[in-house]
C-alpha positions in Angstrom: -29.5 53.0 -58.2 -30.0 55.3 -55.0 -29.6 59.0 -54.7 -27.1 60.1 -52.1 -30.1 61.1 -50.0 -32.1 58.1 -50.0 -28.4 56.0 -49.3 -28.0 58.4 -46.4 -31.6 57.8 -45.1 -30.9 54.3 -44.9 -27.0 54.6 -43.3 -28.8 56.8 -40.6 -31.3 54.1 -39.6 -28.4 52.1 -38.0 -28.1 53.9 -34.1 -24.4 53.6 -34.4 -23.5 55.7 -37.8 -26.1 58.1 -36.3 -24.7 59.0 -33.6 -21.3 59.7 -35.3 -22.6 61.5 -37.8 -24.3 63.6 -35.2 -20.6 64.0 -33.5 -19.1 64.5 -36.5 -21.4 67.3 -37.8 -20.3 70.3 -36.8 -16.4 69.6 -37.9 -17.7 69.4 -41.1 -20.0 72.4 -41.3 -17.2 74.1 -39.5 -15.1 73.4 -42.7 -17.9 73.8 -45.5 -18.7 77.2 -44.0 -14.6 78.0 -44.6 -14.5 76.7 -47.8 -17.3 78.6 -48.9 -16.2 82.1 -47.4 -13.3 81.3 -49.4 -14.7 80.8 -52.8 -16.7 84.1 -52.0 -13.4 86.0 -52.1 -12.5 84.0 -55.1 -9.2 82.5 -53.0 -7.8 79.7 -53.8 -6.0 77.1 -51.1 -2.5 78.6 -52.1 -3.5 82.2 -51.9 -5.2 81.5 -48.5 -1.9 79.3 -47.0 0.2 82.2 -48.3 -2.0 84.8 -46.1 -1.6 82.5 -43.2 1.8 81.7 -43.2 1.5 77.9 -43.8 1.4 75.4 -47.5 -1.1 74.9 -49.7 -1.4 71.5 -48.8 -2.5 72.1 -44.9 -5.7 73.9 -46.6 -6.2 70.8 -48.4 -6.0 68.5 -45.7 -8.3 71.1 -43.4 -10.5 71.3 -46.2 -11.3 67.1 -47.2 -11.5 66.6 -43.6 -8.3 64.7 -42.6 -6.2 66.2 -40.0 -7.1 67.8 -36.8 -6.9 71.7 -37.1 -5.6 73.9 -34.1 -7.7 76.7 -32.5 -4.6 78.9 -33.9 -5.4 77.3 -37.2 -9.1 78.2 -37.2 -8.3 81.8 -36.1 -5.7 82.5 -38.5 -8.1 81.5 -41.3 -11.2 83.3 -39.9 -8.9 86.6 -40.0 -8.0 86.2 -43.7 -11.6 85.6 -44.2 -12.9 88.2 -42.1 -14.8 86.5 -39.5 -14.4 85.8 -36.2 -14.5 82.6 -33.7 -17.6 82.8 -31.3 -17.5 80.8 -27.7 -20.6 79.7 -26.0 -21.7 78.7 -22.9 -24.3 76.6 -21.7 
């Protein structure tokens, strides 16, 4: 049986699941970065929809991945866990 590591290796040899896995990368380190600021503060979903104005389950779909948050979204939830939204420019 393969690790996860050594499975991922091999997915990432095909051109096609690299390439979206390079455009999907920063969505997801986008949302492990919340989910950890969260579990600093010890928050869970609930508490952190209830600061925000919005249900539990909105964090939870945020959070696995499905849905497609709003820039409002992504503020609102860097407020609550103090950290702000940078803009770059190339």
């Amino acid at each position: 049986m393969k690790n996860f590591n050594d499975f991922k290796i091999e997915l990432l040899k095909n051109k096609e699941t690299a390439r979206e896995y390079e455009r999907l990368a920063p969505r997801y380190r986008i949302i492990s970065e919340i989910i950890a600021a969260r579990n600093k503060k010890g928050m869970t979903q609930k508490e952190m929809a209830d600061k925000i104005g919005t249900k539990q389950s909105a964090i939870a779909r945020f959070e696995s991945g499905n849905g497609n948050p709003t820039l409002g979204l992504l503020e609102k939830l860097g407020g609550v866990l103090g950290f702000r939204l940078k803009a770059w420019l190339q």
